[in-house]
N, C-alpha and C positions, 0 to 999 in steps of 0.2 A: 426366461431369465432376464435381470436388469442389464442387458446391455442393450445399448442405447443407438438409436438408428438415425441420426440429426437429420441425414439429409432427404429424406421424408417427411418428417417433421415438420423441417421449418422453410421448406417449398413454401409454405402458408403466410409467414412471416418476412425479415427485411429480406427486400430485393437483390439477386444474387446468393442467398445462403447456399442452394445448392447445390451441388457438384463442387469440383475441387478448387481449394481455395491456397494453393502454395504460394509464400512470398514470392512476390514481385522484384526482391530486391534480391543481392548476394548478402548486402550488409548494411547494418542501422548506415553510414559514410555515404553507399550510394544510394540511399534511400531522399537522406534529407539535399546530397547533391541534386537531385531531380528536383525538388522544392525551390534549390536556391536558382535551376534553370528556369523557373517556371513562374515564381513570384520572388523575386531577388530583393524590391523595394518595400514587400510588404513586411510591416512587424514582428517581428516571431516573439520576441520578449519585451512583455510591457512591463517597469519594475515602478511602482508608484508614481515619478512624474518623468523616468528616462524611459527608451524606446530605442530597440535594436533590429535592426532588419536580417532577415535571413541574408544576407549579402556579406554584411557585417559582422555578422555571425561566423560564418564561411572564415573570414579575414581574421579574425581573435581567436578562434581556435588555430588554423593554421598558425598563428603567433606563436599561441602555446606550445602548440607541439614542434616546435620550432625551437623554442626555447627549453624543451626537454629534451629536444636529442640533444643539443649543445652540451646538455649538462652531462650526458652519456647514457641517458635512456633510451633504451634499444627496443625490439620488436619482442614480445612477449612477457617485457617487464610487468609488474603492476605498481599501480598508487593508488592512494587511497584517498579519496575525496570526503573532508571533514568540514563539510559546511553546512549552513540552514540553505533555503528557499530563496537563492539568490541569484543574478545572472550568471555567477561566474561557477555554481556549479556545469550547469549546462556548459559552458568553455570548454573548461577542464575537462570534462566526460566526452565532448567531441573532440578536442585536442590529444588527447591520449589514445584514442582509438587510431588518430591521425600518425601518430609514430608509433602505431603496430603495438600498441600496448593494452593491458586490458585492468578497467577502473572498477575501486571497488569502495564499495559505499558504505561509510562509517556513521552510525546514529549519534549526531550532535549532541546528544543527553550523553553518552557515554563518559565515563570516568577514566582514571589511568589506569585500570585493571581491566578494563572494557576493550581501551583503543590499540594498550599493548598486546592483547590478547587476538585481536583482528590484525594487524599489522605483524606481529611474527607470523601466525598461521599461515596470511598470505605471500609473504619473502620480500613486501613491500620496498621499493626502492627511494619511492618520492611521496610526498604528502601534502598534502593542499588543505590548508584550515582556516579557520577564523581566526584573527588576531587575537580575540578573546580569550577560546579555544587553546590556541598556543600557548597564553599567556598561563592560563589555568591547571591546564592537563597535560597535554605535548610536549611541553618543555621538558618535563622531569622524565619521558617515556622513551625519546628518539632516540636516544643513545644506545641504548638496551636493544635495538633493532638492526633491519638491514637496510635502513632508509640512507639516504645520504644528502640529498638536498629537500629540506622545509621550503615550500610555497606560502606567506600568507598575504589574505586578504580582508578587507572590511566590506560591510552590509552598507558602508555608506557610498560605496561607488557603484556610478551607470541610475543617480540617481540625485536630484535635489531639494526634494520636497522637507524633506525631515519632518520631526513629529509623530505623532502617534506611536508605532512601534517600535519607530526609531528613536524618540526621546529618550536623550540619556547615553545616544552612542558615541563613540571618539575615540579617533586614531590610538592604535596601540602600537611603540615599540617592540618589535622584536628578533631580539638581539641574534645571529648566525641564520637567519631565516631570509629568504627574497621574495621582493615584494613583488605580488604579481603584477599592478598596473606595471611596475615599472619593465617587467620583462617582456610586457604585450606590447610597451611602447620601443624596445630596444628593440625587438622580432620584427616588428611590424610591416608586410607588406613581405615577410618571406615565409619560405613553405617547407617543410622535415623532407627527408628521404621518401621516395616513392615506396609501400607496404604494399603486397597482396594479402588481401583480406577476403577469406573464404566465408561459406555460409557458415559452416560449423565449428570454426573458432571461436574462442571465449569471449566474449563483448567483456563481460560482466562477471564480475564474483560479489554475489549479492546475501549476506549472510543471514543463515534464520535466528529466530529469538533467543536459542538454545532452551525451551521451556525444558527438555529433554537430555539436557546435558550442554557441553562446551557449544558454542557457536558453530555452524559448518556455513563453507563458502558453497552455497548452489552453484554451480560454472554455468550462468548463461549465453548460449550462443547469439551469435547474428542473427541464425537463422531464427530464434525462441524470439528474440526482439522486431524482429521484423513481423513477421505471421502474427504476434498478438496489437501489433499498433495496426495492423490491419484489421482485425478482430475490433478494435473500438470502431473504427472507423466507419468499416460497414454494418456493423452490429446496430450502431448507434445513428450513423448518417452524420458523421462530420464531415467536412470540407472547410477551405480556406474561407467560408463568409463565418465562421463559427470563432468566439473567443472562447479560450478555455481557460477558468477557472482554478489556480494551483493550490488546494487546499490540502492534498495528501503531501506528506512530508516526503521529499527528494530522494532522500536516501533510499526510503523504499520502495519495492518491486513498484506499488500502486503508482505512487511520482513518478517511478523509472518511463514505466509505459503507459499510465493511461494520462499522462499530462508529457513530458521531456518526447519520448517516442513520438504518441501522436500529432506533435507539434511539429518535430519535425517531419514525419510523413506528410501531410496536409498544408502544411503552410499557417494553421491558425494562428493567432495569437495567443501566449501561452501569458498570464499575469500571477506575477510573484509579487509577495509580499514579507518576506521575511521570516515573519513567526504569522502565526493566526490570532488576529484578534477578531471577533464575533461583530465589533459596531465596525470596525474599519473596514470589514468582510462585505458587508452590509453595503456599505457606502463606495466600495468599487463595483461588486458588483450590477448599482446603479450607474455608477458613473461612466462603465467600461461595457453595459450591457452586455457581460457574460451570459453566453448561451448554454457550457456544458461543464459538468464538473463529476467528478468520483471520489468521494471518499467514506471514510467513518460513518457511521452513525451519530457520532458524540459530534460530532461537525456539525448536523443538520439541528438538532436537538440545542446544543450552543446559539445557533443562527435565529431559532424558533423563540430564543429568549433576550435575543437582543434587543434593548430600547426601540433602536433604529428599526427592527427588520415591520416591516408591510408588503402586502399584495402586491402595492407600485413597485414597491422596492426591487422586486425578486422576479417581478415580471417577464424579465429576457431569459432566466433561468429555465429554460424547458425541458434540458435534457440534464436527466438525477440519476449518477449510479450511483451506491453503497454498498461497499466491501469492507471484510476486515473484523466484520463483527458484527455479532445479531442483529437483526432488525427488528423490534417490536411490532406487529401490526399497528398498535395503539398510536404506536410513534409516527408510520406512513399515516394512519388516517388524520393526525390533529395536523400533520406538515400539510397535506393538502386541503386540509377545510381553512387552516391560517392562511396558505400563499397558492395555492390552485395548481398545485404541480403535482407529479407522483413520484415517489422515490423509488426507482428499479433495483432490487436486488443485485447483484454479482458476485459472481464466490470463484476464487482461485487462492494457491498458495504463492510464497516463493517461489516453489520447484515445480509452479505451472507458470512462470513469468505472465503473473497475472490472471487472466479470466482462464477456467475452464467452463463456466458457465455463467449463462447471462438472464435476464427475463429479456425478452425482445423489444424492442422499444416500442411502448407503445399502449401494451400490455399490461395487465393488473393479474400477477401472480398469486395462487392459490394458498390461503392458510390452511395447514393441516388441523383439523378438527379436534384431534386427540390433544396433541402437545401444544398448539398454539403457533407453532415456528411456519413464518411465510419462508414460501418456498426460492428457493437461490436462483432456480429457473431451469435453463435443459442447456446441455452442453451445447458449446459454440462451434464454430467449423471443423470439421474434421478429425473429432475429437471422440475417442471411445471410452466412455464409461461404465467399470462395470459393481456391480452391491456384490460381496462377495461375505463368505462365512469366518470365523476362525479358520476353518482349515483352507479357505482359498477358494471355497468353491461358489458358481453363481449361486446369488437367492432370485426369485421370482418376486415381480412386482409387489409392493408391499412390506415387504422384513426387511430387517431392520440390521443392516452390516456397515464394511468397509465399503470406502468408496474408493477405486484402482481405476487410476487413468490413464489413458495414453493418448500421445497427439502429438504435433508440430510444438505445440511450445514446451511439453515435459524438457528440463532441462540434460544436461549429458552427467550431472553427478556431482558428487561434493570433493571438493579442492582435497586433495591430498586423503583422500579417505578412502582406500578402497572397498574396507568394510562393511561401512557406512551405504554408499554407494552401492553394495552386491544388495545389503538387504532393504532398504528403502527401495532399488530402483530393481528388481529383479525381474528378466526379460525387456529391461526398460520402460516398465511400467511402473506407475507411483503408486505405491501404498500410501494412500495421504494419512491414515491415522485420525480422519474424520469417519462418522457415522453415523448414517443417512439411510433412507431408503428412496425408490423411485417408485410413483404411481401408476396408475394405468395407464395414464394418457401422457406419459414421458418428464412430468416433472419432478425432480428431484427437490427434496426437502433431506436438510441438514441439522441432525437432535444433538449432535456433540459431539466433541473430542473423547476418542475411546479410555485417556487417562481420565475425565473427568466427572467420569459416571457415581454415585454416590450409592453405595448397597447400604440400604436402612433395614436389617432385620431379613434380608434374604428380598427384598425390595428394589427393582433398581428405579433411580432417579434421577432423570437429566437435567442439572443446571438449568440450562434453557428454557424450560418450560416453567420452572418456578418463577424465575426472572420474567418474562413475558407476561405474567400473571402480577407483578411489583408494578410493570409497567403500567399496567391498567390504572393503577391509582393515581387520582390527579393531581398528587400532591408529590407523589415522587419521580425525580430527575433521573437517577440514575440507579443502577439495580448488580447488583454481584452476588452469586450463591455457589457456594464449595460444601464440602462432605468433610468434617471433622470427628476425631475419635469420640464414642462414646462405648460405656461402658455394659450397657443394655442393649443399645441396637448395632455394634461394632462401629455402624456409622451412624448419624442423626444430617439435619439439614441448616446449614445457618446462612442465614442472608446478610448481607453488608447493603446501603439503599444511602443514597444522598437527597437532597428534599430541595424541592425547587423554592426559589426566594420567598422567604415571607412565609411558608407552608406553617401550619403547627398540627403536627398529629404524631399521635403516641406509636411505639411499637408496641402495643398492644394491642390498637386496632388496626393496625398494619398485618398482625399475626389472623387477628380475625377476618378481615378482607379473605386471605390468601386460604381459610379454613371453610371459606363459604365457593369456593369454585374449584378446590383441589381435594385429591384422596389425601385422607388424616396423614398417610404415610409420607406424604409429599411436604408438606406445612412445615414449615420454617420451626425449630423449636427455640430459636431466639434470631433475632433480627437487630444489627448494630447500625446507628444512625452514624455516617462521615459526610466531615466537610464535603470530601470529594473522592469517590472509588477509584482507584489507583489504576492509571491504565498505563500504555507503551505510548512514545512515540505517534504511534498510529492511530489510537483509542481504543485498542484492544484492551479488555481488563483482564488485569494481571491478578489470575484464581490463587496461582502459585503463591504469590505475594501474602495475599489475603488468609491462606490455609497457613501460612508458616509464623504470620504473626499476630494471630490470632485464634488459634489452634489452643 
């Protein structure tokens, strides 16, 4: 049966895998407390031309949270942190933790239907946004809540370089809301009530996409956050000589822990930017010789097409994870014949805080033959995986199921749902609702989301495999395929495809590429040219989106 044996496995692989790998820590607080004993003077956040030391760090969150109990945030409140990729989330997220409370992370793209939606569910007391932010959306929302005091702040502080992504920014008014510098300079130098903070308390309410329905809060723990920034760490071999590269968006899970977490475990250097631009990207990561970074796919792909990006460029860059969403083989092989690197798979959810599986650094993960899908790699520490059937039961190496996880980072459940929570996490195991099989030799490969399978004619057809086969073409950048009514095959197959600069090729011979390497039944019966394939936040593409208006 597929269940999976790691610590045999990957004895082979990085140093320490194994035998038992339990956090080190009680909680993310004494995690990065050991960091600031240990390298107090060194950088922990580089933000364009400002620089903050773990030391200082220390001191600005104690402000913060200092200045939240004042206001009457107590131990087990939460707030909601509504900002981009800037120092003062990191604050706030360690300040809140600091008066016993637990922070929950709002997607800056969100709307007033979005962020009302996240901030009731959670019983939200306080909110920390963007002036912009505020200005746009929050304003009209907070009333309607259980919030009581607005935090804002701008992208232009802890920082002076301006330009580039910041061209264009400026101070914004906002009116009943308090501004953060100012309460980090009125705090300053004092520290909240003492909190015990166990392993299995809430760190985190980290919410998923809702592709499924309303949004749910994942409750992750201390202990879920601690055990996976260890997981990069040894997985990958960071330490404090390592800069890490902030190109997954903050708010989620991937930000959360495989840049914020492991930043602060290790002491690296953690560098934000704002927003992502692809030439600015380019040009820190020269200038700031990042060693390690995880995100998207559509990142590396964006990076592969910058003006700026070369060999020299990218040169310090040696350590490549990608999560979050397929990975083309096509796409790792042209990234390393451009900049001499290899882009390692990773595949977790939300409700694995992170990695459940990794390739091992180092390593050139295996393309499955059939479908095309390189493989996500073989679960990470102490972590049991197993391919299971419709009715729950193992499959044996090879077929083709669910994939049910369990381990130190599965999280404890979703915020106020008990439902929810009995049937997603039953026996506290995740039904991820992904659908994969595992090989002989322990590597899991991942064909698709069980809603997003396509039946053409009693046919079925993975997404995935069409796409990976779009990728092939060198003319197209990016690639989307969903299952829309038809009235002869119930379903048919259509592809969405965006075209890299300057391309010119018809869907027609787009439709014939994809007829000379797939079964008839697979083959796109029409294929739509966009600007740009609609993704999240994180670069996931949004099928959902795509099937409902275009359908």
């Amino acid at each position: 049966m597929s269940v999976y044996d790691n610590k045999v496995w990957l004895s082979q692989y990085p140093a320490g895998s194994e035998g038992n790998h339990e956090p080190a820590f009680d909680s993310a607080l004494a995690m990065f407390a050991a960091t600031v004993a240990r390298t107090p003077d060194q950088d922990i956040i580089r933000y364009f031309d400002g620089r903050i030391t773990a030391r200082r760090l220390d001191e600005l969150s104690d402000a913060f949270a200092a200045a939240l109990a004042d206001g009457g945030f107590v131990a087990g409140d939460r707030a909601v942190v509504y900002l981009q990729n800037i120092p003062q989330f990191v604050i706030a997220q360690l300040g809140i933790w600091k008066a016993g409370g637990i922070a929950v992370s709002a997607n800056p793209m969100y709307k007033a239907r979005e962020l009302a939606e996240i901030l009731n569910d959670s019983g939200a007391t306080v909110l920390v946004a963007l002036e912009s932010l505020h200005r746009d959306v929050a304003a009209d929302v907070v009333s309607e809540t259980a919030v009581r005091q607005v935090i804002t702040t701008s992208e232009l502080e802890y920082q002076s370089a301006g330009g580039g992504v910041l061209e264009g920014s400026a101070r914004i008014e906002c009116p009943g809301a308090a501004d953060m510098a100012e309460l980090l300079a009125k705090f300053d130098g004092k520290r909240p009530p003492a909190h015990t903070i166990a392993a299995d308390d809430v760190a985190l309410l980290t919410y998923t996409s809702g592709t499924t329905g309303p949004p749910k809060g994942a409750m992750t723990t201390h202990r879920n956050l601690v055990f996976n920034a260890q997981t990069y760490r040894d997985w990958i071999g960071i330490d404090e000589n390592d800069v890490i590269l902030g190109v997954a968006p903050l708010f989620h899970i991937t930000g959360i822990v495989g840049h914020i977490a492991l930043s602060l475990l290790t002491g690296a250097p953690m560098l934000l930017m704002f927003r992502l631009d692809p030439v600015d990207t380019v040009d820190l990561i020269e200038s700031e010789q990042a060693t390690f970074t995880v995100g998207s796919i559509t990142v590396f792909i964006a990076l592969m097409n910058a003006p700026n990006a070369s060999r020299e460029a990218l040169s310090s860059l040696t350590k490549i994870y990608s999560g979050g969403a397929p990975i083309p083989p096509s796409t790792i092989a042209a990234f390393k014949e451009a900049f001499g690197h290899y882009i390692h798979n990773i595949y977790g959810l939300t409700e694995t805080t992170s990695p459940s599986h990794g390739v091992p650094f180092g390593k050139v993960a295996p393309v499955d033959e059939l479908t095309g899908a390189t493989s996500v790699g073989v679960p990470v520490y102490d972590t049991v995986v197993r391919i299971v059937d419709e009715n729950g039961a193992d499959l044996p190496p090879g077929e083709v199921g669910e994939l049910v996880t369990s381990g130190p980072q599965v999280v404890s459940g979703y915020w106020n749902k008990p439902e929810a929570t009995a049937s997603t996490f039953p026996g506290g195991a995740l039904h991820t609702g992904d659908v994969g099989y595992m090989d002989a030799q322990g590597w899991f490969f991942i064909i698709d989301r069980k809603k997003d399978q396509i039946n053409a004619s009693g046919f079925k057809v993975w997404p995935r495999e069409v796409e990976d086969v779009l990728y092939e073409h060198p003319e197209v950048r990016e690639a989307a395929v969903v299952g829309v009514p038809d009235s002869y095959r119930g379903e048919t197959v259509k592809a969405f495809v965006s075209l890299r600069a300057g391309a010119s090729v018809t869907t027609e011979e787009l439709i014939s590429f994809t007829k000379e390497r797939l079964a008839a039944y697979k083959v796109p019966r029409e294929i739509v040219v966009l600007d740009e394939v609609p993704k999240t936040a994180t670069g996931k593409i949004l099928r959902r989106q795509l099937r409902e208006t275009h359908s």
